[in-house]
C-alpha positions, 0 to 999 in steps of 0.5 A, a space after each residue: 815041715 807040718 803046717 800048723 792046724 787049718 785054723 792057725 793058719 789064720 794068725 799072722 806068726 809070729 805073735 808078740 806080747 810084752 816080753 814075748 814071741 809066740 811061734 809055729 814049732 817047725 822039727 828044728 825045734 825038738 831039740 831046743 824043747 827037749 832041753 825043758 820037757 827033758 827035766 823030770 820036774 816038767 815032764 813028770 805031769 806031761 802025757 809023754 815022756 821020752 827017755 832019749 833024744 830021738 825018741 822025743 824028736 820022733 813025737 814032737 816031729 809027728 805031723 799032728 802033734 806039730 801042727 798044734 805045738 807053739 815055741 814060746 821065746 824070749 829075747 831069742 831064747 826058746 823058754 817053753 812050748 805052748 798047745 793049741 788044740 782046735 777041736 770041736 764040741 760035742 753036740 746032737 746030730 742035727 746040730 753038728 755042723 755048727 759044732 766044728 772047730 768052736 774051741 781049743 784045748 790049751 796047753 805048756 810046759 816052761 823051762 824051771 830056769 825061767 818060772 815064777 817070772 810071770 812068763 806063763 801067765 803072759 802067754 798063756 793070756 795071749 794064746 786065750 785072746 789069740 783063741 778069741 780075737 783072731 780064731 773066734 772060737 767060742 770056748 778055751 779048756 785046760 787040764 791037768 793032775 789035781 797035784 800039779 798046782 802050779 798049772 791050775 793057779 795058772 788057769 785060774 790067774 788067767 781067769 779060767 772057771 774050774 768045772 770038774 774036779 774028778 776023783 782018782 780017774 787019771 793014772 799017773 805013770 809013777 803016782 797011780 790014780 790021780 784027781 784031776 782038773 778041768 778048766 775053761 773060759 767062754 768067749 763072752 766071759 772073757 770079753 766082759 773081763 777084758 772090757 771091765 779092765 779097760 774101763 778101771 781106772 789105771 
């Protein structure tokens, strides 16, 4: 089994919120996320789509893809998959070291059976405070088709800020050349956010 990326390994797993547990994906878990990322309504804006079971359990066992995919559960049931993606950014030369490992990519993919209860939004609001709080990175980005809305209300419910919106620069496998969307949330940001919450009256 693949250990989680390095800096995962910082969390103490598995993660809870309200009505949720967050995980470390072992191979086990290809064929309960296979059940999701199987439907052509998911998998229509995921960078892969396997047409078998094998063929997917091939890629999500692959150790690097592994290493940065969560399952998401819910009263014991796998709902969904999550990615965090650490990574570094980019910088000059001189100033590299301090660049390594600052930010996340983030991203999911839910089960239709359980969207449009607030369930995305939850976890994907635990995975920015985990990036924050327990990972201390200082940057979380997200990205998807322009016409794959429902993923960028997400991010901007979660109170990620949009900074790009390119023109027909990503191709779709059936749909051609798409817009798409770029997301991200800064560490500072997210903790005035936080602290602004707390202090309204409830």
């Amino acid at each position: 089994m693949a250990a989680p990326q390095p800096a995962l390994l910082a969390v103490t797993w598995p993660v809870r919120t309200a009505r949720l547990l967050i995980r470390p994906a072992t191979p086990a878990d290809a064929e309960t996320t296979w059940r999701h990322r199987r439907l052509e309504s998911v998998n229509r804006w995921l960078t892969r789509a396997p047409d078998t079971l094998a063929d997917y359990r091939t890629q999500f066992s692959e150790p690097a893809a592994l290493a940065k995919t969560l399952v998401l559960e819910h009263e014991g049931e796998v709902i969904g998959d999550l990615m965090v993606a650490v990574e570094d950014a980019w910088a000059q030369a001189e100033v590299t070291d301090q660049a390594r490992g600052v930010q996340a990519e983030l991203g999911w993919a839910l089960h239709p059976d359980h969207a449009g209860q607030g369930y995305a939004t939850e976890a994907v609001r635990e995975l920015i405070r985990l990036c924050f709080e327990d990972l201390g990175l200082r940057r979380v980005t997200a990205n998807c088709f322009a016409d794959n809305e429902p993923s960028w209300r997400l991010m901007e419910r979660v109170g990620m800020r949009r900074e790009l919106h390119t023109v027909r620069e990503s191709l779709h496998r059936s749909k051609g050349w798409l817009d798409g969307m770029g997301y991200a949330l800064l560490a500072d940001e997210w903790t005035q956010r936080d602290r602004t919450r707390r202090a309204s009256p409830s």
